[in-house]
N, C-alpha and C positions, 0 to 999 in steps of 0.2 A: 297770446303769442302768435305771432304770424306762423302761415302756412304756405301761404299761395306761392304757385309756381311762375316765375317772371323769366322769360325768353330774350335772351340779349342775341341783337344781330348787328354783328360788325366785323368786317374785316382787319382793326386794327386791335390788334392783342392788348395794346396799352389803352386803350378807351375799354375793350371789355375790362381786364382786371380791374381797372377803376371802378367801375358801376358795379361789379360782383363785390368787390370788398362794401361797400358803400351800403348796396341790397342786403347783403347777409349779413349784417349789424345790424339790421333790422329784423332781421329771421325770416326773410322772405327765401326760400330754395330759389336758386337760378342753374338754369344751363343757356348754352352759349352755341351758335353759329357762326359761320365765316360769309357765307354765299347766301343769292336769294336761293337759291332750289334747295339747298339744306333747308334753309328758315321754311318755308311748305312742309318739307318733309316733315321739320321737330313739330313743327303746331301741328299737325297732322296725327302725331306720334304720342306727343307729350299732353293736347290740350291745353296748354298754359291759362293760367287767368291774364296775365297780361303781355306783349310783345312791343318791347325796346325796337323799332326798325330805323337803323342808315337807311338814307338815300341812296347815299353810290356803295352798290357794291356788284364784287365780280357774278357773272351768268345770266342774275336778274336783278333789278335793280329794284327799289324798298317800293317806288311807283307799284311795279307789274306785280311783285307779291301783295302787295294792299288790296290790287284791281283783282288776284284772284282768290284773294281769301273774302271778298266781299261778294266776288262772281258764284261760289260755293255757299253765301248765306252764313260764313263763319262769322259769330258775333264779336270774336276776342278783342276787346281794348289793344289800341295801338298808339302808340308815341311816336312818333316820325323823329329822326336827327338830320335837319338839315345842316351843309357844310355852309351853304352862303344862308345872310340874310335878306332873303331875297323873298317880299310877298308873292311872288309866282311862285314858289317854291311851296310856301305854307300853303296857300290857297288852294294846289291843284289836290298836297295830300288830303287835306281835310274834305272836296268838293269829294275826291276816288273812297274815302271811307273811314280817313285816320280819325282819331277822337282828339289829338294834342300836336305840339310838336312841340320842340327844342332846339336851338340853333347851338353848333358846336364853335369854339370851347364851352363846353354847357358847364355849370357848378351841379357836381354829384347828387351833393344836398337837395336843391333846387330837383335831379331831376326824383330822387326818393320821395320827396313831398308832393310830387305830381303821380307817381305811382300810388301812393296812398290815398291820394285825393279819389282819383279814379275807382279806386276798391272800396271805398268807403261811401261812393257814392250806388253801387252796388247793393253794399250791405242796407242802407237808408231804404232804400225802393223792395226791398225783401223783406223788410223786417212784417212780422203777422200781423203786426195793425194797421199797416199801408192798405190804406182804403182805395177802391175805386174810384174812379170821379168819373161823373157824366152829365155831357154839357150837350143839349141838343140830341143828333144825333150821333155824338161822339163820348166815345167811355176808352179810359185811357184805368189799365190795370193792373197798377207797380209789381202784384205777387207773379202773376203770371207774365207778366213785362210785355202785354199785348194792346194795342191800341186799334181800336175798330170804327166805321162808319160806317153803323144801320150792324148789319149782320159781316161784314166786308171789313179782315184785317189788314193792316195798314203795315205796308215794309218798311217799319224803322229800322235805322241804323242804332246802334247802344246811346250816343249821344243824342239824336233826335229826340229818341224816346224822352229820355233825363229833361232834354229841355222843352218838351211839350208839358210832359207834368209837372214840372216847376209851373210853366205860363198857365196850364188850367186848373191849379190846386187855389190858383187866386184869380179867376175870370175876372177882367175887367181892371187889376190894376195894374200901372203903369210900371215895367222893369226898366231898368236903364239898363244896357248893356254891363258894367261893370256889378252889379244884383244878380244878374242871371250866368256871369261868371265864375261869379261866388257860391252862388243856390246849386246852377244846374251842374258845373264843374268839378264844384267842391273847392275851388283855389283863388287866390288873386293872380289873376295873371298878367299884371304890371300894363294895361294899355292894350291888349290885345283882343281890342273889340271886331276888329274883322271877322275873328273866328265866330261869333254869334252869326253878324251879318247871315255868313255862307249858311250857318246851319237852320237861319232864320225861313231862306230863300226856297231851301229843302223843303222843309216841312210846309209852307206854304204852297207850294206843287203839289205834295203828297194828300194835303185837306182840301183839295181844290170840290170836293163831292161833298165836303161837310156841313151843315148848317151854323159853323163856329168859324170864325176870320183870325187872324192875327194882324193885328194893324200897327202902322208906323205912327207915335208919336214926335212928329218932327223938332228934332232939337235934346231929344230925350232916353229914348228906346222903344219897349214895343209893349203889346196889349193884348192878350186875346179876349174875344169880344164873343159871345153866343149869339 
């Protein structure tokens, strides 16, 4: 039976009761915000396992609270709702720290299966027989959710991590983006290969001191390489 706490922020009453009815038929507990400065305060307050954030809303907008729950090193899972479909929209949450997004009218469904996907891929990288992997001079370690190079840990964002140990739990073979949606996500996400792209581009910056590469297979997806 579910337990976890899921943070809905929206300022429109009929989108939250939606996603609350939706959530609690799954036995997820939710509570609910209007505003960005409430939404800081409740994560702040509540700790949630996961947070539902709009884009637009009144004080602060789902941007400037992403940029400051990640300025604070908070790890908590975040879903962006944007209003348009608009890749600059997707692109910038996910570059400032979100893990997903959803464009509204979103189907409920849809977004419960991505809240699950996300805690579930949690629970995978915890479980007591999640091994270490180390590749060169890099060891990536699902218990303690730490990723280092040489003595020197490494600032992953929750998703980063996920998708570095998917790519080094099998060095050398070839993912397609739509594999590593599925592996590192936990979801199918219908085409939504961008979202690797960006988190591809991260972690490539971030290993830039490693003796292990992630390389582009053109035409195909990506590789990491020791």
């Amino acid at each position: 039976m579910s337990s976890e706490l899921i943070l809905l922020v929206d300022d429109e009453p009929s989108i939250v009761k939606l996603a609350r009815m939706y959530l609690e038929r799954e036995n997820f507990r939710v509570e609910a915000a209007g505003d960005g400065e409430a939404a800081l305060e409740a994560v702040r307050r509540l700790n949630p396992h996961l947070v539902v954030l709009d884009l637009m809303l009144p004080r602060l907008d789902g941007f400037e609270v992403c940029r400051r729950l990640r300025a604070e090193n908070n790890p908590v899972a975040i879903i962006m709702l944007t209003a348009r479909d608009e890749d600059i929209d997707k692109i910038l949450g996910l570059e400032i720290g979100a893990d997903d997004y959803l464009t509204k009218p979103f189907n409920p469904r849809e977004l419960v299966a991505r809240v699950k996907a996300i805690l579930r891929r949690a629970e995978r990288l915890t479980r007591p027989d999640a091994k270490t992997v180390t590749l060169g001079n890099l060891s990536v370690d699902p218990i303690r959710r730490e990723a280092r190079i040489a003595a020197q840990a490494l600032d992953l964002r929750t998703q980063e991590f996920e998708l570095l140990f998917t790519l080094a739990g099998q060095p050398g073979r070839v993912f397609t983006r739509e594999q590593l949606l599925q592996q590192a996500w936990g979801f199918d996400f219908y085409g939504q290969t961008r979202t690797v792209d960006v988190h591809i581009a991260h972690l490539r910056k971030k290993l830039s001191g490693s003796s292990v590469t992630i390389e582009t297979v053109t035409g195909i997806g990506y590789k990491l390489v020791a």
